[in-house]
PDB file of N, H, CA, C and O in Angstrom:
ATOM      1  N   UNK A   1      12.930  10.304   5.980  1.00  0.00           N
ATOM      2  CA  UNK A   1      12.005  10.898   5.045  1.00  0.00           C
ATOM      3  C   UNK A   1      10.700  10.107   5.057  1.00  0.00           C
ATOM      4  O   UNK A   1      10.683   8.876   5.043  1.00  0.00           O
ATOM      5  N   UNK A   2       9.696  10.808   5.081  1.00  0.00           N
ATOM      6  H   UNK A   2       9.709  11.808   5.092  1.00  0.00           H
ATOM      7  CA  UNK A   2       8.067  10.301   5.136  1.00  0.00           C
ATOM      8  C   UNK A   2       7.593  10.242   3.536  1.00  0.00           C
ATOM      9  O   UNK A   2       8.167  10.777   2.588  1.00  0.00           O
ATOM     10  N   UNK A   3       6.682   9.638   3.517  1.00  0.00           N
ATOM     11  H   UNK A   3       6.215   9.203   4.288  1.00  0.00           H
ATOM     12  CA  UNK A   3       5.659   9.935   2.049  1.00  0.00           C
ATOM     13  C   UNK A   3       4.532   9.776   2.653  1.00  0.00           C
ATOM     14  O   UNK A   3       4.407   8.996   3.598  1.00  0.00           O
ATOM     15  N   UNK A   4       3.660  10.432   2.222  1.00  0.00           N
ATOM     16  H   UNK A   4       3.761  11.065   1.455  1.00  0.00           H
ATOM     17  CA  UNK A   4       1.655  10.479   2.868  1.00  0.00           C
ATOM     18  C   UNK A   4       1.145  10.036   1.188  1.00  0.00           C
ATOM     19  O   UNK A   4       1.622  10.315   0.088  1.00  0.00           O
ATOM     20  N   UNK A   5      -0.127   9.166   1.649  1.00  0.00           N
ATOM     21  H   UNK A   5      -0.514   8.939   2.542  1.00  0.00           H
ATOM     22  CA  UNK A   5      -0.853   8.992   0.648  1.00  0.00           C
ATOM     23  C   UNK A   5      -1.947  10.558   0.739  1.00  0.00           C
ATOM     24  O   UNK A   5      -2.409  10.987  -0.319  1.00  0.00           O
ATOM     25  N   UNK A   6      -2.118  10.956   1.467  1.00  0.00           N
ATOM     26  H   UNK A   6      -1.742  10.608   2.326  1.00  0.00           H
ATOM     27  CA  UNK A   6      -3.422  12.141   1.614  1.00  0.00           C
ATOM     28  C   UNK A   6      -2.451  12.910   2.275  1.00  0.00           C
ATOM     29  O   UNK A   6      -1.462  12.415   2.815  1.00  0.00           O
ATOM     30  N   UNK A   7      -2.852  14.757   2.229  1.00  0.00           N
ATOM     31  H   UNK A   7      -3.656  15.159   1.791  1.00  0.00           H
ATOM     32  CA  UNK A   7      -2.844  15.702   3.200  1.00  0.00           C
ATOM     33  C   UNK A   7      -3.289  15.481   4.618  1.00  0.00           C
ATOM     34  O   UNK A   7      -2.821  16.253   5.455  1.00  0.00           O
ATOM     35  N   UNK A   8      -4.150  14.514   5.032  1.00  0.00           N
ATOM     36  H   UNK A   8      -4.531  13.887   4.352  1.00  0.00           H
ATOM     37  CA  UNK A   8      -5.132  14.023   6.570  1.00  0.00           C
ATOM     38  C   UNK A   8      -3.738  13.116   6.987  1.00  0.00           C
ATOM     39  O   UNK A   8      -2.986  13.582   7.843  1.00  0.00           O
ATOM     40  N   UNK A   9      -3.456  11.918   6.401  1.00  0.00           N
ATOM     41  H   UNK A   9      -4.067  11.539   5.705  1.00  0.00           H
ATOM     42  CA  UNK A   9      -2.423  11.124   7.005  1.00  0.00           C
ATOM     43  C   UNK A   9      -1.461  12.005   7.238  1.00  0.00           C
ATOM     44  O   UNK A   9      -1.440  11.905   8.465  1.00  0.00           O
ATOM     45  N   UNK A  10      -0.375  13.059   6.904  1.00  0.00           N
ATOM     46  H   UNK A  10      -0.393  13.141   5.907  1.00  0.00           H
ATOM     47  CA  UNK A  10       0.388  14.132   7.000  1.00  0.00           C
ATOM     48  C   UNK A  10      -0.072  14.705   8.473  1.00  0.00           C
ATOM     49  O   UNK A  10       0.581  14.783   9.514  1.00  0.00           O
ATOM     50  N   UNK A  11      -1.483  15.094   8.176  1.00  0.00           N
ATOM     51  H   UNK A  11      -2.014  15.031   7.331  1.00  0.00           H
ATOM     52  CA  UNK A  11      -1.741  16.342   9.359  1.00  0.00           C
ATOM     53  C   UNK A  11      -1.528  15.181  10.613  1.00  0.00           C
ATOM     54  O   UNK A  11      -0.760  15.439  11.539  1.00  0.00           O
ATOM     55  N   UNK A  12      -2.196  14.023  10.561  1.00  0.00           N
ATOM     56  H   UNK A  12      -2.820  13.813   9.809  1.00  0.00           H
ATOM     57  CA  UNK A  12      -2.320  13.074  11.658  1.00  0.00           C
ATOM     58  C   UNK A  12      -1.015  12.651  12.147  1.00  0.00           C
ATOM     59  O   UNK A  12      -0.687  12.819  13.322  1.00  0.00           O
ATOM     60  N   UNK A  13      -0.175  12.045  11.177  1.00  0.00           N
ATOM     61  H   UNK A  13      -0.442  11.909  10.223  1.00  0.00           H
ATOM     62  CA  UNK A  13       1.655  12.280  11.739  1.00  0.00           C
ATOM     63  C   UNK A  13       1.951  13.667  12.433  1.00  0.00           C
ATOM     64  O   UNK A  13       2.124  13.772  13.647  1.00  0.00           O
ATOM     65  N   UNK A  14       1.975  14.283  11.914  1.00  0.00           N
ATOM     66  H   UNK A  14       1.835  14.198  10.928  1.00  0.00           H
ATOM     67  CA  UNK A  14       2.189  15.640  12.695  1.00  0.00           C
ATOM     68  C   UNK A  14       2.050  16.584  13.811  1.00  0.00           C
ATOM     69  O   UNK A  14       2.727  17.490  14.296  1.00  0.00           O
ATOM     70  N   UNK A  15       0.500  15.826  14.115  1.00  0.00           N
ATOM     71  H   UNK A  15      -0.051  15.090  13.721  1.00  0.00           H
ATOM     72  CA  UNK A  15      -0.073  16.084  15.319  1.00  0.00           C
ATOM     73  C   UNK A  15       0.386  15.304  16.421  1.00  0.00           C
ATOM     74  O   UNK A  15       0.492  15.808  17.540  1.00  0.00           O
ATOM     75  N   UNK A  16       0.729  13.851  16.138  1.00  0.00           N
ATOM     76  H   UNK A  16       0.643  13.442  15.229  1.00  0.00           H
ATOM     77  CA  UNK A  16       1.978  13.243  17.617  1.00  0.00           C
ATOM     78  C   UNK A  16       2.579  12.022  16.613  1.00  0.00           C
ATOM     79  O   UNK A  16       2.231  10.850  16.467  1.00  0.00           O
ATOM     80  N   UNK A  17       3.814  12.966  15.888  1.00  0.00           N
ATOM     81  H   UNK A  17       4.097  13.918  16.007  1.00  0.00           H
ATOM     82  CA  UNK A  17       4.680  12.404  15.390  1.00  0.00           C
ATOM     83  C   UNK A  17       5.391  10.908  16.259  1.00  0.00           C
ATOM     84  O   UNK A  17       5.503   9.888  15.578  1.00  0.00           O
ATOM     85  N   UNK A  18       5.780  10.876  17.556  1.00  0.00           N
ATOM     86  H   UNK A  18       5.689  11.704  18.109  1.00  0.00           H
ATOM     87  CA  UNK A  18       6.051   9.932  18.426  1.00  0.00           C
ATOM     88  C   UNK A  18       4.918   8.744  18.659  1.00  0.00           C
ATOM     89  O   UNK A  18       5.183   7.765  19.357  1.00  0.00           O
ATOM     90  N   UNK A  19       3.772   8.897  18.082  1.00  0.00           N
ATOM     91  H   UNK A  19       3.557   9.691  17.514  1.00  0.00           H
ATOM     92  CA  UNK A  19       3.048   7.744  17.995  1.00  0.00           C
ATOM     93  C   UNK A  19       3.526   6.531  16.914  1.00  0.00           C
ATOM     94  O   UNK A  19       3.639   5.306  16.893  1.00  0.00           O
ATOM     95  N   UNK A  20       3.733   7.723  16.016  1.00  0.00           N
ATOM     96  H   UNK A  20       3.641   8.718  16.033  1.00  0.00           H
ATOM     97  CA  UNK A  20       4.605   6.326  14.561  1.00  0.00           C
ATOM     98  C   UNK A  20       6.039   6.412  14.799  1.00  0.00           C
ATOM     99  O   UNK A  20       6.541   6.290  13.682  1.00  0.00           O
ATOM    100  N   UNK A  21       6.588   6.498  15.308  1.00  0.00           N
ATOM    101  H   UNK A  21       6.181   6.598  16.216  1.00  0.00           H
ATOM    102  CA  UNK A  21       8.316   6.759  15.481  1.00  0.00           C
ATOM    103  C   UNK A  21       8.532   5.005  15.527  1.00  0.00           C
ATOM    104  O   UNK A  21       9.121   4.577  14.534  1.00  0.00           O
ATOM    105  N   UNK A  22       8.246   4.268  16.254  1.00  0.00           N
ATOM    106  H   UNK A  22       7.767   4.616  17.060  1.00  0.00           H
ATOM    107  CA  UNK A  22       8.450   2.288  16.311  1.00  0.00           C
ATOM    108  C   UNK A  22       7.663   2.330  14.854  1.00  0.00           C
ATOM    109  O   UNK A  22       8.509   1.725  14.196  1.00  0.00           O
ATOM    110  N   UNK A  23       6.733   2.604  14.021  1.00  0.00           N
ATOM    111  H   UNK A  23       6.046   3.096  14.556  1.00  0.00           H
ATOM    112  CA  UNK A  23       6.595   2.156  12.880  1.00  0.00           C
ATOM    113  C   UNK A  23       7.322   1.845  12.197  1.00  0.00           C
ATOM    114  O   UNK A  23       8.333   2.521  12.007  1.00  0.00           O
ATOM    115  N   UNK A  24       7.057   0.544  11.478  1.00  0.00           N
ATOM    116  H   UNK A  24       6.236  -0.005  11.632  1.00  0.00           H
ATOM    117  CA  UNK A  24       8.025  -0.197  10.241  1.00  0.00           C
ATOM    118  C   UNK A  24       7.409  -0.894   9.062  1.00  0.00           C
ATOM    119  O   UNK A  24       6.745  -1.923   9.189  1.00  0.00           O
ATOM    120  N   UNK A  25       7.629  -0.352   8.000  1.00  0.00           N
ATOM    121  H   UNK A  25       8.169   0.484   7.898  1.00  0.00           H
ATOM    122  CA  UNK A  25       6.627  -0.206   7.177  1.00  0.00           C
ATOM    123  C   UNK A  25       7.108  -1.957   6.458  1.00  0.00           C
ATOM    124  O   UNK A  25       8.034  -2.600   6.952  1.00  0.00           O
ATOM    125  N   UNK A  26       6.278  -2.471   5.266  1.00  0.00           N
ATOM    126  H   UNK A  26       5.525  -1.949   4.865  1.00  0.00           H
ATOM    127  CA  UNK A  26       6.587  -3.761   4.852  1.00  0.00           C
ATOM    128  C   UNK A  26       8.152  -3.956   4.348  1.00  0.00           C
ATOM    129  O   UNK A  26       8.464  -5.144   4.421  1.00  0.00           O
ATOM    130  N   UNK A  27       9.002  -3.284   3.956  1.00  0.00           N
ATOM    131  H   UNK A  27       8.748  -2.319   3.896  1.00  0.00           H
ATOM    132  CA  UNK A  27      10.381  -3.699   3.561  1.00  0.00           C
ATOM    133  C   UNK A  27      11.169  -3.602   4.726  1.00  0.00           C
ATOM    134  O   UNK A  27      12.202  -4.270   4.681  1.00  0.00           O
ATOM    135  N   UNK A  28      10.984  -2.998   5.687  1.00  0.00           N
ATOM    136  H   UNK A  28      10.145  -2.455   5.723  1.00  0.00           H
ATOM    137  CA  UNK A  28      11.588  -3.524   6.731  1.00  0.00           C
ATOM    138  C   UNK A  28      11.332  -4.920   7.738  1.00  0.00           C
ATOM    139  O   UNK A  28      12.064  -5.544   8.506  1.00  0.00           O
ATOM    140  N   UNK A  29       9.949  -5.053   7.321  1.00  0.00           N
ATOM    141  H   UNK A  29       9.355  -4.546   6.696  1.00  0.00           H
ATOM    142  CA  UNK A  29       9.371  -5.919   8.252  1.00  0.00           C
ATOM    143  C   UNK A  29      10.060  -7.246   7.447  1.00  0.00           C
ATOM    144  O   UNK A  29      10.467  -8.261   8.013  1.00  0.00           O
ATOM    145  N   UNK A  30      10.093  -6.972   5.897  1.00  0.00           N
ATOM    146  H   UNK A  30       9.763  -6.148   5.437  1.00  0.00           H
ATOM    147  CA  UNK A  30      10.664  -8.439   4.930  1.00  0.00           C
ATOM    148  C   UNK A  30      12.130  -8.487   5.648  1.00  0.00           C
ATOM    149  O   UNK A  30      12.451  -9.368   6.446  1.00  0.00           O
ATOM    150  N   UNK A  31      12.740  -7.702   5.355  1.00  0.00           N
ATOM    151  H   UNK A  31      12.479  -6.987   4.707  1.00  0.00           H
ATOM    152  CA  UNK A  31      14.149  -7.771   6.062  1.00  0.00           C
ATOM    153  C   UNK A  31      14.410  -8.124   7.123  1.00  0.00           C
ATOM    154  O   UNK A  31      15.424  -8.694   7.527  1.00  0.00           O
ATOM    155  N   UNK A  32      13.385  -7.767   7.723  1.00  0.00           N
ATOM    156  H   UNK A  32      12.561  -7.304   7.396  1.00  0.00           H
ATOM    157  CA  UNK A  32      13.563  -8.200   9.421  1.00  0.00           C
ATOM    158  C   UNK A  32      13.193 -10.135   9.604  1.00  0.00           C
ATOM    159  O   UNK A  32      13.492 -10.851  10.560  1.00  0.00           O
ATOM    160  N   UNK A  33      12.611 -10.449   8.568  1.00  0.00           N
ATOM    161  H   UNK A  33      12.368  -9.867   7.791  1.00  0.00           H
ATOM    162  CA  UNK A  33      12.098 -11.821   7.985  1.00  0.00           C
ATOM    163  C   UNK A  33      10.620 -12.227   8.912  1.00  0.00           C
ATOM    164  O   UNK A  33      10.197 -13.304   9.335  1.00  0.00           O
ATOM    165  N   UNK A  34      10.086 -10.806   8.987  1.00  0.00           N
ATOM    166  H   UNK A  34      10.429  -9.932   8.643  1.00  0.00           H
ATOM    167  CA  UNK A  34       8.630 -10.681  10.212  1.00  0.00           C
ATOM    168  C   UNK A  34       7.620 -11.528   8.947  1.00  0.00           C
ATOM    169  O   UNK A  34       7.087 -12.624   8.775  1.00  0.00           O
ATOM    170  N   UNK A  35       7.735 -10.589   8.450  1.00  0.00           N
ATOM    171  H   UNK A  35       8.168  -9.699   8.590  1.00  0.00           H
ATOM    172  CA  UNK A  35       7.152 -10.823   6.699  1.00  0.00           C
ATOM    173  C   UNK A  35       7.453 -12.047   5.411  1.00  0.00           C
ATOM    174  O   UNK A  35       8.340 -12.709   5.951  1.00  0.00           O
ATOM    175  N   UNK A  36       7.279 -12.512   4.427  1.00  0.00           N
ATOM    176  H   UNK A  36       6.558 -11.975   3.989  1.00  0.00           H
ATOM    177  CA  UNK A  36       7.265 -13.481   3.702  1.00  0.00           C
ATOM    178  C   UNK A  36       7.795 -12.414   2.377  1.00  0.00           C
ATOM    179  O   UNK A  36       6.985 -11.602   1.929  1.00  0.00           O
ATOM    180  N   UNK A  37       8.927 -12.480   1.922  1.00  0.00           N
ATOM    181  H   UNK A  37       9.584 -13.139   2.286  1.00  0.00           H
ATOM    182  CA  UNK A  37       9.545 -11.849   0.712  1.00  0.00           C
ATOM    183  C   UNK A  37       9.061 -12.253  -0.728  1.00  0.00           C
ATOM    184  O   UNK A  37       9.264 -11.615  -1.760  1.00  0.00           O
ATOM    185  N   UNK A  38       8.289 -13.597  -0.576  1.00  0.00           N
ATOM    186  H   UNK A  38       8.123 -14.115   0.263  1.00  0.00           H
ATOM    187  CA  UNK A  38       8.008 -14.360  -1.731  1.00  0.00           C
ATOM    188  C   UNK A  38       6.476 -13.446  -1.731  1.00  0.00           C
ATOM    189  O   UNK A  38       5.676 -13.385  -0.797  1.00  0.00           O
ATOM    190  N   UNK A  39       6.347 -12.653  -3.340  1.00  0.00           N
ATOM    191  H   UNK A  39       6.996 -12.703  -4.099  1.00  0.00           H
ATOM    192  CA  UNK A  39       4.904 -11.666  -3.222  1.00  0.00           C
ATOM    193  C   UNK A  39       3.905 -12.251  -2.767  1.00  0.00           C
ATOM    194  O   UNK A  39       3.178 -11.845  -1.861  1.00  0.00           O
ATOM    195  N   UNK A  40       3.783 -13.547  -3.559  1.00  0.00           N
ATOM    196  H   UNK A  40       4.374 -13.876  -4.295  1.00  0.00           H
ATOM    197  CA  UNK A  40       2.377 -13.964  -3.134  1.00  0.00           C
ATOM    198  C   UNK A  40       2.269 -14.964  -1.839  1.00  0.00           C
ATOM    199  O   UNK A  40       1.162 -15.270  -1.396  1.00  0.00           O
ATOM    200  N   UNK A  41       3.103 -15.300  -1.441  1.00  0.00           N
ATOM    201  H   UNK A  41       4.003 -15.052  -1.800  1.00  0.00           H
ATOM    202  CA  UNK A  41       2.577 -15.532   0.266  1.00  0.00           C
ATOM    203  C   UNK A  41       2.684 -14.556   0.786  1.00  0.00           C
ATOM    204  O   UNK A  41       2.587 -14.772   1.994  1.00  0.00           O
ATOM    205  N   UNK A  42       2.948 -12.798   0.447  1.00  0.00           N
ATOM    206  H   UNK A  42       3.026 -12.623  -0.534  1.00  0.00           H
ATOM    207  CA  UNK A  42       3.378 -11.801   1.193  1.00  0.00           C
ATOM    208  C   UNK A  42       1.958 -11.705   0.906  1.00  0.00           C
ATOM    209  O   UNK A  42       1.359 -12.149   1.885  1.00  0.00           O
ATOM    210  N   UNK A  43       1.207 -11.352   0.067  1.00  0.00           N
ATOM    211  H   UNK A  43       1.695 -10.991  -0.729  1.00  0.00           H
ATOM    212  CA  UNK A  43      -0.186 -11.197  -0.303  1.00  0.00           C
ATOM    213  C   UNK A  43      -1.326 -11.881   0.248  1.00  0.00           C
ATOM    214  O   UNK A  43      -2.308 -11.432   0.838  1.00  0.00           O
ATOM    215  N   UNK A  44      -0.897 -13.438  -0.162  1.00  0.00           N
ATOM    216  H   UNK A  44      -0.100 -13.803  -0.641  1.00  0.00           H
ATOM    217  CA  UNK A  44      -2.003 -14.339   0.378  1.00  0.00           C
ATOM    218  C   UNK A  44      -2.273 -14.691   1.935  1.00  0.00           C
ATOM    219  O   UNK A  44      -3.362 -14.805   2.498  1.00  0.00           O
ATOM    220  N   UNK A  45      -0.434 -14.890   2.685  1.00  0.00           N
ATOM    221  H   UNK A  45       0.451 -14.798   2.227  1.00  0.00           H
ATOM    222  CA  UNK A  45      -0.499 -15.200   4.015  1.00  0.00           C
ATOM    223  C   UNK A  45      -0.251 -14.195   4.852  1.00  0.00           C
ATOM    224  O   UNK A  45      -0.634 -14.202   6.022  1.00  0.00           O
ATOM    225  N   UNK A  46       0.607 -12.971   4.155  1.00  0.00           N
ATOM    226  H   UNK A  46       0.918 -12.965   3.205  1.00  0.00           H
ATOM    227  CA  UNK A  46       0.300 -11.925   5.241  1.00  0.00           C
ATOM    228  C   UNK A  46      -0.344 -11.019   5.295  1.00  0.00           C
ATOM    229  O   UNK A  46      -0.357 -10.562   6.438  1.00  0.00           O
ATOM    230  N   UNK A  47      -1.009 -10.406   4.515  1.00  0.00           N
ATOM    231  H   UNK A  47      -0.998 -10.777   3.587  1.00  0.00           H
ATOM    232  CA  UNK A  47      -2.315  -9.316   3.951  1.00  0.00           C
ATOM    233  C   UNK A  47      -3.156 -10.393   3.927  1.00  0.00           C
ATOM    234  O   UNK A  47      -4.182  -9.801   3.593  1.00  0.00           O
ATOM    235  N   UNK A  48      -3.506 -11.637   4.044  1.00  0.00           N
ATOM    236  H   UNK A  48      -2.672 -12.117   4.316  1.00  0.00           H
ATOM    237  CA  UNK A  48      -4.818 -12.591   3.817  1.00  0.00           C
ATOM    238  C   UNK A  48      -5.870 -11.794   2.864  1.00  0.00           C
ATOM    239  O   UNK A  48      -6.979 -11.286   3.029  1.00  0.00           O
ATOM    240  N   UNK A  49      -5.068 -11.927   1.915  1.00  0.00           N
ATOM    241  H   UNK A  49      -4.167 -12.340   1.781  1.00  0.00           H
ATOM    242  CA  UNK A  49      -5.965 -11.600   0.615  1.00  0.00           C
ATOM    243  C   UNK A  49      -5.690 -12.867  -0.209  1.00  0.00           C
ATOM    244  O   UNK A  49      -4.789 -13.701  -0.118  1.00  0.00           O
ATOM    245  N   UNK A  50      -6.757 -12.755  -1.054  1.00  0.00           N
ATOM    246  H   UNK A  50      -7.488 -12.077  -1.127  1.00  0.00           H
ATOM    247  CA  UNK A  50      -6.803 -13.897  -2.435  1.00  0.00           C
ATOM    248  C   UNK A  50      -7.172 -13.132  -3.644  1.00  0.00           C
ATOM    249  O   UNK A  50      -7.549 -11.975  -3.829  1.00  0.00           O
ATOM    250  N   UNK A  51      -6.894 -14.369  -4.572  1.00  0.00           N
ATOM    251  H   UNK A  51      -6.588 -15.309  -4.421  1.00  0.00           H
ATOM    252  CA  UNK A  51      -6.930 -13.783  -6.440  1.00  0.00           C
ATOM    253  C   UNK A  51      -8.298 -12.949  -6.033  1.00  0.00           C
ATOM    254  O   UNK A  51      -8.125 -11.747  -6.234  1.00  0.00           O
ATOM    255  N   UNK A  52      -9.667 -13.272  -5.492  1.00  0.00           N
ATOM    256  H   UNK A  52      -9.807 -14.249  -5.329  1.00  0.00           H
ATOM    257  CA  UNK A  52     -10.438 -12.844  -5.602  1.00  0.00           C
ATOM    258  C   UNK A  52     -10.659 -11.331  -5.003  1.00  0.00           C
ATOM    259  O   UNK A  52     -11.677 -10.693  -5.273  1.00  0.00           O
ATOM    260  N   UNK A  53      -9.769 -10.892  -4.291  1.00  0.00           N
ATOM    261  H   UNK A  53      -8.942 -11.411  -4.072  1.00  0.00           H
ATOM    262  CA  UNK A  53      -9.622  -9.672  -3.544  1.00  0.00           C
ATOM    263  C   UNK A  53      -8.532  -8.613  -3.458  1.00  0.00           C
ATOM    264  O   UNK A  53      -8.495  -7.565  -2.812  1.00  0.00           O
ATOM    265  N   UNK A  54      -7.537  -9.251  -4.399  1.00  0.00           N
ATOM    266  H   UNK A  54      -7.567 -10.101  -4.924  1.00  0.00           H
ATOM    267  CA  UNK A  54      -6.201  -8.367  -4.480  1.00  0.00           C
ATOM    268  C   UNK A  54      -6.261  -7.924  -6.076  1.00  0.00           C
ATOM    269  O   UNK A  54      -6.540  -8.645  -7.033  1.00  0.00           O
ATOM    270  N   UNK A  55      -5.841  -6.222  -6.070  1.00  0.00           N
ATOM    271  H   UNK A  55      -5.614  -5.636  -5.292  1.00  0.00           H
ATOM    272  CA  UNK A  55      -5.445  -6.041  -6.946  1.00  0.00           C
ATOM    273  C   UNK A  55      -7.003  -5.668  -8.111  1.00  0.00           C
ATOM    274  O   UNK A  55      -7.139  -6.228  -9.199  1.00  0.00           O
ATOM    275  N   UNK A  56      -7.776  -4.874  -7.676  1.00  0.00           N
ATOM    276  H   UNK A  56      -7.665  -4.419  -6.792  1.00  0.00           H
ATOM    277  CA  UNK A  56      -8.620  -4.783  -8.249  1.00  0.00           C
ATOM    278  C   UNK A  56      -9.029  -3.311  -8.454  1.00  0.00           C
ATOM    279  O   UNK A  56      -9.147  -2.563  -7.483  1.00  0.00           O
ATOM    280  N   UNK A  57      -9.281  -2.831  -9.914  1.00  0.00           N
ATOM    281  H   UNK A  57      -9.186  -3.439 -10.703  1.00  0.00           H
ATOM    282  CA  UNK A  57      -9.014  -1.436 -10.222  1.00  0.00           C
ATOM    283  C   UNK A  57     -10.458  -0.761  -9.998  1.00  0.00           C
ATOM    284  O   UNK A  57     -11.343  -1.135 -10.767  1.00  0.00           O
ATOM    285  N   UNK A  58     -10.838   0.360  -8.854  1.00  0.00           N
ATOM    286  H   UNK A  58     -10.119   0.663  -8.229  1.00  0.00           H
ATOM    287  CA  UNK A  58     -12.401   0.194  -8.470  1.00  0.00           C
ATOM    288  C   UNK A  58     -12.676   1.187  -9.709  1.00  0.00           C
ATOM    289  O   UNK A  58     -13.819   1.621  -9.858  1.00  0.00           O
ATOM    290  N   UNK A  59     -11.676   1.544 -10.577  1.00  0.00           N
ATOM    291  H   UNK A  59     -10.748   1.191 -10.455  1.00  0.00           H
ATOM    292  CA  UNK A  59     -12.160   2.245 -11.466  1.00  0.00           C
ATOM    293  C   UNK A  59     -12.639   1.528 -12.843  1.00  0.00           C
ATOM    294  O   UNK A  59     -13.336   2.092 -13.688  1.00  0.00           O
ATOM    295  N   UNK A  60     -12.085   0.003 -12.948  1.00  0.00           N
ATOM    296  H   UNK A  60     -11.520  -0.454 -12.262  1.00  0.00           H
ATOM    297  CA  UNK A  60     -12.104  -0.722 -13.653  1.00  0.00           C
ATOM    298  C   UNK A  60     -11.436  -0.472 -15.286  1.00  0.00           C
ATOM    299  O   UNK A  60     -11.864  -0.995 -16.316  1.00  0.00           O
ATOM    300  N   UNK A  61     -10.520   0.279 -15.188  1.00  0.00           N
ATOM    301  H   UNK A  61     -10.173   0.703 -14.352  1.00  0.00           H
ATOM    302  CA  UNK A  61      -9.763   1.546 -16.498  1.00  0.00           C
ATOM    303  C   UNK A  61     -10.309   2.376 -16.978  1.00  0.00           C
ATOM    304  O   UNK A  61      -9.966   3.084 -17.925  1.00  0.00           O
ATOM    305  N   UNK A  62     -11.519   2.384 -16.181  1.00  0.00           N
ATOM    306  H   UNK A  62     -11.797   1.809 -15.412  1.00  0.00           H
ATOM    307  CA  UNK A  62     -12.135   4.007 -16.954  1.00  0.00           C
ATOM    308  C   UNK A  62     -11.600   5.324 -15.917  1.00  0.00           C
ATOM    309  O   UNK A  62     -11.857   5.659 -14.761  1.00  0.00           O
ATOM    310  N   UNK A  63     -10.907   5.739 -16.780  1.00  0.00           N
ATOM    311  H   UNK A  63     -10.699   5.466 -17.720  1.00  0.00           H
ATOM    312  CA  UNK A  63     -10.737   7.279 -16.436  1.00  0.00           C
ATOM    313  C   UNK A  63     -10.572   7.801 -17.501  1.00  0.00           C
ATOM    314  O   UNK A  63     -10.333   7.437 -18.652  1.00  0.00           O
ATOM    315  N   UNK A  64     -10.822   9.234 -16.673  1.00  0.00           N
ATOM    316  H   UNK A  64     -11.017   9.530 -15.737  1.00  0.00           H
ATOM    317  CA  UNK A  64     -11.549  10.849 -17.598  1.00  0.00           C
ATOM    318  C   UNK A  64      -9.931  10.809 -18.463  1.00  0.00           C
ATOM    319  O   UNK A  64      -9.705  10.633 -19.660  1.00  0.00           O
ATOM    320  N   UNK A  65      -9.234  10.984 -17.621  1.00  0.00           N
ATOM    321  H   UNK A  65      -9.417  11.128 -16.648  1.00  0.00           H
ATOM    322  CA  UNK A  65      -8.044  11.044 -18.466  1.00  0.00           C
ATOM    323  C   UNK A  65      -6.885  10.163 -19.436  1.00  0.00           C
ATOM    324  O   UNK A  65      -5.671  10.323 -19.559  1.00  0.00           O
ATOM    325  N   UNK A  66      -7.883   9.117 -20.086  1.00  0.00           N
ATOM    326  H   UNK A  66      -8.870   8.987 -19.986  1.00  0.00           H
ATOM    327  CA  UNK A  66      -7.417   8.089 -20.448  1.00  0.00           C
ATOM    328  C   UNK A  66      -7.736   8.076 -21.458  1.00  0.00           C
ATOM    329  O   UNK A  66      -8.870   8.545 -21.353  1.00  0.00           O
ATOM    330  N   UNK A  67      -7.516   7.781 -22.935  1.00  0.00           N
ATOM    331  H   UNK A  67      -6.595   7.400 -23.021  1.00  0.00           H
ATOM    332  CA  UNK A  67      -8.104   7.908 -24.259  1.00  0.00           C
ATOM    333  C   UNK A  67      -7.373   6.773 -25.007  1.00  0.00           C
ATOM    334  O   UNK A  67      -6.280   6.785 -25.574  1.00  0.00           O
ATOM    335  N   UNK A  68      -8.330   5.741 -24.841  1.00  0.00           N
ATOM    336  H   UNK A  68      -9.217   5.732 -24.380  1.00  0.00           H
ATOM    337  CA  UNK A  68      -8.346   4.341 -25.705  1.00  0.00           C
ATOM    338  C   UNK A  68      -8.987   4.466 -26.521  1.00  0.00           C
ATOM    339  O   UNK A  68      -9.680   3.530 -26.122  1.00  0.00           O
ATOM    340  N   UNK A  69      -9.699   4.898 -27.779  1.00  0.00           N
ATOM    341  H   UNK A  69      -9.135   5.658 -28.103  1.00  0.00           H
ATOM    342  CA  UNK A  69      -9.548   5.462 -29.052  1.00  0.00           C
ATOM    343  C   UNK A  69      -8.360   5.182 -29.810  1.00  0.00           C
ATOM    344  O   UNK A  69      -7.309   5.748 -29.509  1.00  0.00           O
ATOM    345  N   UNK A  70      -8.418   4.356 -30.776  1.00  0.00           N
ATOM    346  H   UNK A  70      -9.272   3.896 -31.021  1.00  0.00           H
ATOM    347  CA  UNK A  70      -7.223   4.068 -31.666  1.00  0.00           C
ATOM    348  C   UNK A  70      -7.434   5.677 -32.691  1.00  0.00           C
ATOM    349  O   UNK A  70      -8.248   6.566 -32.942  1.00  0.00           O
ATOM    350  N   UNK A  71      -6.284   5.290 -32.940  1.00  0.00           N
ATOM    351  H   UNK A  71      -5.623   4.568 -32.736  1.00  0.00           H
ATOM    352  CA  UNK A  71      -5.329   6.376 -33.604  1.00  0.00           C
ATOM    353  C   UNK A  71      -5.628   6.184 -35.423  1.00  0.00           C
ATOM    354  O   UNK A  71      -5.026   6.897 -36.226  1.00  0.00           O
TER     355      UNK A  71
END
């Protein structure tokens, strides 16, 4: 079973499904011990991201559909 973040990633699998067939997404790669299971060396040493670059909301919590307005 697949999951797509977009309809484009979908169409692009689809069009030569056998290009991603060896793909292995990060919980296999932890299992396989390719990867670092501990989050933040999974973060810091294998995504080479830092506090300053991980995890940052480009919406900053504003959304249309959000109503922080107390009650």
């Amino acid at each position: 079973m697949y999951s797509f973040d977009s309809e484009i990633s979908q169409w692009c699998f689809e069009q030569d499904p056998e290009r991603y067939a060896g793909h292995r997404d990060i919980v296999k790669r932890v299992l396989a011990g390719e990867a670092p299971a501990n989050l933040v060396a999974l973060v810091q040493r294998y995504f080479g991201l830092d506090y300053e670059t991980w995890g940052k909301d480009a919406f900053r919590g504003e959304y249309p559909w959000l109503d922080r307005r107390q009650a």
